[in-house]
C-alpha positions as CSV (number, residue, x, y, z in Angstrom):
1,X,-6.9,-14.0,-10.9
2,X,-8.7,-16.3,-8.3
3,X,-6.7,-16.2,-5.0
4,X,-9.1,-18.7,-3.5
5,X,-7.0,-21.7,-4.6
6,X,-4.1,-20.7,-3.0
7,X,-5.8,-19.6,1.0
8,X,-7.7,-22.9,0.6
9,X,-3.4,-24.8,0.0
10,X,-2.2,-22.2,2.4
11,X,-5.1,-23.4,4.7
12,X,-4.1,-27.3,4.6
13,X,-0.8,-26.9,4.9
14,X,-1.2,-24.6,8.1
15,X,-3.9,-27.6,9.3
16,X,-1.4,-30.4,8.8
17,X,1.9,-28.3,9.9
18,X,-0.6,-27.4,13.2
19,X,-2.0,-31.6,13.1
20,X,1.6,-32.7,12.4
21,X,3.8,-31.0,15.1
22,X,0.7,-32.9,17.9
23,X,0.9,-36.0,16.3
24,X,4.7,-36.5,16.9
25,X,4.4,-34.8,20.2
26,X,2.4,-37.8,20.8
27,X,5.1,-40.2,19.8
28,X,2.6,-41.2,16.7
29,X,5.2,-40.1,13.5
30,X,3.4,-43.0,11.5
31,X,0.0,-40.9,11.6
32,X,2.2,-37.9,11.1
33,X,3.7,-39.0,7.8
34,X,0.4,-40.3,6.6
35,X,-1.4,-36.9,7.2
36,X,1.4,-35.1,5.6
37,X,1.4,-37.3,2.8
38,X,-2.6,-37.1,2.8
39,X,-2.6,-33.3,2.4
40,X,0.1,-33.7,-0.4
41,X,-2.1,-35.8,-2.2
42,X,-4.9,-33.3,-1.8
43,X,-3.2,-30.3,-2.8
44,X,-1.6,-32.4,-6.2
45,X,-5.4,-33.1,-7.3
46,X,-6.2,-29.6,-6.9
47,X,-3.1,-28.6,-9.4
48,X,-3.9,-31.7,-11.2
49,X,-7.5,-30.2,-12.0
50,X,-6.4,-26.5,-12.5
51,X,-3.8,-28.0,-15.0
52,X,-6.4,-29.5,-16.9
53,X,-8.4,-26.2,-17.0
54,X,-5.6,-24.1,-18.4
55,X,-4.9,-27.0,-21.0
56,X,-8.8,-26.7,-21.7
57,X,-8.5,-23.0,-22.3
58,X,-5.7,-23.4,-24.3
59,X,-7.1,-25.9,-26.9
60,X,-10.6,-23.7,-27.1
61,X,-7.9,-21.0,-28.2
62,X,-6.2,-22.7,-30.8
63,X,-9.3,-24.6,-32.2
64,X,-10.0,-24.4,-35.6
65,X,-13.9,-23.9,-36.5
């Protein structure tokens, strides 16, 4: 199993927690929510696209030739 995909999620979410906390310690919680909301959308195309592998691999499995 590939462990890379989850360091690089672990790794944004540390970046925006880290990006986050300085941005409302700045008295900017509109920025904050966007970046948090940013790296969710980020991270959802990720599992969006690793979803769509493991259906992939599961049709070439049951695939009649």
């Amino acid at each position: 199993m590939d462990l890379s995909l989850i360091y690089r999620i672990a790794g944004v979410g540390i970046l925006i927690a880290i990006l986050n906390i300085f941005l409302q310690q700045a008295d900017r919680k509109e920025q904050a929510h966007m970046l948090s909301l940013a790296g969710v959308v980020i991270v959802l195309l990720w599992l969006v696209q690793l979803i769509a592998q493991l259906f992939a691999q599961v049709e070439s499995v049951f695939r009649w030739y």
